[in-house]
C-alpha positions as CSV (number, residue, x, y, z in Angstrom):
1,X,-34.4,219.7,-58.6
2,X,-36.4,221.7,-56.4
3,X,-38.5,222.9,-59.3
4,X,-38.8,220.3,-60.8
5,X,-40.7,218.7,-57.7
6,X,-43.1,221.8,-57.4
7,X,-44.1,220.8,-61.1
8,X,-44.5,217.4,-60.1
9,X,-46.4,218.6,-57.0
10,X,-48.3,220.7,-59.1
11,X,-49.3,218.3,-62.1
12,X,-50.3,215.9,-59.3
13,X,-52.3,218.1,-57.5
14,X,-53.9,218.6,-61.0
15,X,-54.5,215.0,-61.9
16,X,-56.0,215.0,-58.1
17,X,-58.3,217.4,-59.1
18,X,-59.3,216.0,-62.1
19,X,-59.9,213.2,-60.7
20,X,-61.6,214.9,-57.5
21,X,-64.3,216.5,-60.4
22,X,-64.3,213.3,-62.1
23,X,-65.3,211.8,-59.1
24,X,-67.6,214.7,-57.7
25,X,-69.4,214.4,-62.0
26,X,-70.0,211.0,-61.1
27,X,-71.6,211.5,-58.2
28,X,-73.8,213.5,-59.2
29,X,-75.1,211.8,-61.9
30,X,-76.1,208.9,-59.9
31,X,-77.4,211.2,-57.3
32,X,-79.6,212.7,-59.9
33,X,-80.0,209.0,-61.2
34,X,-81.5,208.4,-57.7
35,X,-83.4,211.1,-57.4
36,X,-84.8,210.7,-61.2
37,X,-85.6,206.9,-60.2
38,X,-87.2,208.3,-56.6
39,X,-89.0,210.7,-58.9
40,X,-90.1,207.7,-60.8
41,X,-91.7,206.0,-58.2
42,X,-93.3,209.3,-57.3
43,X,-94.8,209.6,-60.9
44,X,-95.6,205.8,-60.6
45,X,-97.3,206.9,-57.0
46,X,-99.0,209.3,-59.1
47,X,-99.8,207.4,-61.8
48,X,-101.4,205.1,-59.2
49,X,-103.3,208.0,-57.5
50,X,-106.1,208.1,-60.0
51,X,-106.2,204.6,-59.9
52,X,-106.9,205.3,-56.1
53,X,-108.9,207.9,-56.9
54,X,-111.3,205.7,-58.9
55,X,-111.1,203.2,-56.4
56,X,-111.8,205.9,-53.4
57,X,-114.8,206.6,-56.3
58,X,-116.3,203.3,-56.5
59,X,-115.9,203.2,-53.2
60,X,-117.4,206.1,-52.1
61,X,-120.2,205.4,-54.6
62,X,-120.6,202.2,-52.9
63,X,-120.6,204.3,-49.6
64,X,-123.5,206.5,-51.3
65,X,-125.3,203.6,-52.8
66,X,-125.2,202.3,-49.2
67,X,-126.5,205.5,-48.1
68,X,-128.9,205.4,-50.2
69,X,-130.0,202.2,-49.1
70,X,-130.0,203.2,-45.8
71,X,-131.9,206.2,-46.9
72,X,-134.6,204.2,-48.6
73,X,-134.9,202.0,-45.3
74,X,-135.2,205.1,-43.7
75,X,-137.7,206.5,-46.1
76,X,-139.5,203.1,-46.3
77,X,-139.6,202.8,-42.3
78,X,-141.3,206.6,-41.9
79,X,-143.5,205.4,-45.0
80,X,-144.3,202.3,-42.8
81,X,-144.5,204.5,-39.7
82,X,-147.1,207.1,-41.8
83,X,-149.1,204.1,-42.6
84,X,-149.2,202.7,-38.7
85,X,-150.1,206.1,-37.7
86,X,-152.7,206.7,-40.3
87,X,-154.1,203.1,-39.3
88,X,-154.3,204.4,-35.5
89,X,-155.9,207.3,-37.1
90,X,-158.6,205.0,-38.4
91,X,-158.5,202.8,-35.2
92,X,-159.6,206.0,-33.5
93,X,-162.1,207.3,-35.8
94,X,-163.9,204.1,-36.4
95,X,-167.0,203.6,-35.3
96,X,-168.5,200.8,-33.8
97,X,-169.3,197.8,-36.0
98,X,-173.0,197.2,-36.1
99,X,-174.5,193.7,-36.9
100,X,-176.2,194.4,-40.3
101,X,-172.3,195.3,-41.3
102,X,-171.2,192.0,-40.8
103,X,-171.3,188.7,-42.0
104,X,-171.8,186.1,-39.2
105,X,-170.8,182.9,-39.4
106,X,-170.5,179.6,-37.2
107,X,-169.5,176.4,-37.3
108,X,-169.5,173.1,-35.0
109,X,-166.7,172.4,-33.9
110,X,-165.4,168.8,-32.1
111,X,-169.4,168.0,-31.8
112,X,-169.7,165.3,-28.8
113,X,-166.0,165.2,-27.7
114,X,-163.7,167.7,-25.0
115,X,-163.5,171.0,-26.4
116,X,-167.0,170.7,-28.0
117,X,-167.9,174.4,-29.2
118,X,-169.2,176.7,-31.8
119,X,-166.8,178.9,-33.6
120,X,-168.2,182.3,-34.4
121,X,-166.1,184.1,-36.6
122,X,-167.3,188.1,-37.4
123,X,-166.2,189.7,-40.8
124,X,-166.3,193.5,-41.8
125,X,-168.7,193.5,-45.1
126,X,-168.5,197.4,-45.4
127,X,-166.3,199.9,-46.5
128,X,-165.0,201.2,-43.7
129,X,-162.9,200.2,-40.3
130,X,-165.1,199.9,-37.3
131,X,-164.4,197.9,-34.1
132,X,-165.7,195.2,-31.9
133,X,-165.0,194.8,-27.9
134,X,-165.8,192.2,-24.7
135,X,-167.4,189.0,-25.9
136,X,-170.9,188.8,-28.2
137,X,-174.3,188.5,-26.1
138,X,-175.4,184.8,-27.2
139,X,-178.6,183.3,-27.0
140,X,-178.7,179.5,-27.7
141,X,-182.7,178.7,-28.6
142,X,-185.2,180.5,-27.9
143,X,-184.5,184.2,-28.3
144,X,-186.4,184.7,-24.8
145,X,-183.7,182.9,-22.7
146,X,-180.8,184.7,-21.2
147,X,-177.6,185.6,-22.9
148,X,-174.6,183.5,-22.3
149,X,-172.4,184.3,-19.2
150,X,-168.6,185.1,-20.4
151,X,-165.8,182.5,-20.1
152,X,-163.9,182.2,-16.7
153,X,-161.1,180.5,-17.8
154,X,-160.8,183.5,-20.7
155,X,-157.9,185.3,-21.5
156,X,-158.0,188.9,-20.4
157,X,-158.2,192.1,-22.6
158,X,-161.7,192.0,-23.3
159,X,-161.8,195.8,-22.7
160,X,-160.1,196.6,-26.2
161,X,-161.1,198.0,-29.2
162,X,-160.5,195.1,-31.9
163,X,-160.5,197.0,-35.4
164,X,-161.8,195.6,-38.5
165,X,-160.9,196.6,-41.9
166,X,-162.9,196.3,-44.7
167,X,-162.5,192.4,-44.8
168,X,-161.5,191.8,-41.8
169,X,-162.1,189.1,-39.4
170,X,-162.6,188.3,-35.5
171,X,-163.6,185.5,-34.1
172,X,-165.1,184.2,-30.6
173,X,-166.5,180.3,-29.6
174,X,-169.5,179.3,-27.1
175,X,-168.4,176.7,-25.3
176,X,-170.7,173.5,-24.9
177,X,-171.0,171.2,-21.8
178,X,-172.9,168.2,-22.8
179,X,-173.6,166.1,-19.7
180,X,-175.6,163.9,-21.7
181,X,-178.8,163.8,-20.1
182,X,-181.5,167.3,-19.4
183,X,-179.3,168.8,-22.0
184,X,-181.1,170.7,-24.8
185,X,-180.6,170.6,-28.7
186,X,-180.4,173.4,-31.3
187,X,-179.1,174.3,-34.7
188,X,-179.3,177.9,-34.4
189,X,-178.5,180.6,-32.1
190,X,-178.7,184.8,-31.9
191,X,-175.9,186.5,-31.6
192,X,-175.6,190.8,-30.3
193,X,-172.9,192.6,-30.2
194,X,-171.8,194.5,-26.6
195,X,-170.8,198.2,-26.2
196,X,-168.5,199.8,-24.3
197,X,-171.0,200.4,-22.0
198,X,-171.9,196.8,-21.8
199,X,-175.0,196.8,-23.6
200,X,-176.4,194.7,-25.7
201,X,-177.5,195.8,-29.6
202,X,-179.8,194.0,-31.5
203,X,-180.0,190.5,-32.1
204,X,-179.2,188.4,-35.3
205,X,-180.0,184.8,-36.2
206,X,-176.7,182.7,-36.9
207,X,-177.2,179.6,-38.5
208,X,-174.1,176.8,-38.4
209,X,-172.6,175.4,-41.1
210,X,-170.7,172.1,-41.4
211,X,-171.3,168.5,-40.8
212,X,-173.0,168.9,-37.4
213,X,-174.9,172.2,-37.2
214,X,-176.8,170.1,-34.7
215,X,-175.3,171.1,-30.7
216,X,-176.4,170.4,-27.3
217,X,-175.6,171.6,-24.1
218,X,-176.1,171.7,-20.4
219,X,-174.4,174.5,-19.5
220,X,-172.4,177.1,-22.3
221,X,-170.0,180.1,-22.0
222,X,-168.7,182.8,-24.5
223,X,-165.4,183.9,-25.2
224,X,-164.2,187.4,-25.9
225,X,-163.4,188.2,-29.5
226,X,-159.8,187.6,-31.2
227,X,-157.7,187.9,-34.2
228,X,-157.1,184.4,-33.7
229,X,-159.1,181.3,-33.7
230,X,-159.8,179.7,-30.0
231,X,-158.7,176.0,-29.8
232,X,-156.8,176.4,-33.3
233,X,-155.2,172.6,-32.5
């Protein structure tokens, strides 16, 4: 009996560890089954990688296009900045503009009503940059009389260099007072331009154009010259 039993204990503890490896085979297959499936989704990862790798591509070519376009800003801004400076470089060497350079012009502007004046407008007929500063020396009539006294009510900044390309324009007014009576009557005037110094050059006819070249006046004034037009309204 007692034998018996050990063969019995023994053929179980057999099956046991048969089934024990059975078990422990099993196992490891779907370990390995995880681990192949985890190994999947690494490929897969992978797989995706170049995917991400173009992506990080275009995107980094995007990044380098917008480089590039910040590049080209840049480029264009020191181009724009080498142009500015090469214009103050011209400012600087220009010379003054002298009156046989220029074409001068003038028209009549609001004849007979509040703001009555002539606009004189001054543009660069030569080849190269020159400048204009202060107000123009006016004579209304008779080329003997006085020149003009300067605007009170004026803007400052008279004391700048206004520079004129090869085309450019400035522009000034004389201001009419009509007190309709002892006034005087014209169609023309002469115009000089002023220095730095303040002096006078020489003096050229302007004749007006427009409806009502005609003008009078009792008293006048002169504004400096501008980029813009005066009473522009």
């Amino acid at each position: 009996m007692m034998r018996t039993s050990r063969i019995r204990a023994a053929a179980l503890a057999g099956v046991t560890a048969a089934l024990a490896l059975g078990l422990t085979a099993c196992g490891g297959a779907d370990d390995s089954g995880s681990k192949a499936a985890a190994g999947g989704d690494s490929a897969a990862g992978t797989t995706q990688s170049p995917s991400a790798s173009k992506d990080d591509g275009k995107s980094g070519g995007e990044q380098a296009t917008g480089g590039g376009a910040k590049e080209d800003v840049r480029s264009k801004a020191a181009s724009g900045g080498t142009e500015e400076a090469a214009s103050k470089g011209q400012a600087a060497g220009a010379q003054q503009c002298r009156g046989d350079e220029l074409l001068l012009t003038a028209v009549h502007r609001f004849a007979g009503e509040q703001g009555d004046h002539l606009l004189v407008t001054a543009s660069n007929e030569g080849a190269k940059p020159c400048w204009v500063t202060s107000y123009p020396s006016v004579k209304l009539g008779d080329v003997d009389v006085a020149a003009l006294p300067h605007s009170k009510k004026d803007k400052e900044g008279g004391t700048k260099h206004l520079t004129l390309r090869p085309g450019g324009k400035v522009y000034s007014a004389v201001n009419l007072f009509d007190y309709g009576s002892g006034h005087h009557t014209e169609q023309s005037f002469s115009l000089a331009l002023r220095g730095a110094d303040g002096h006078d050059g020489p003096f050229y006819s302007v004749a007006l154009k427009g409806a009502k070249p005609q003008f009078s006046w009792n008293e006048a004034d002169v504004l400096n010259w501008s980029t813009e037009k005066p009473y522009d309204f």
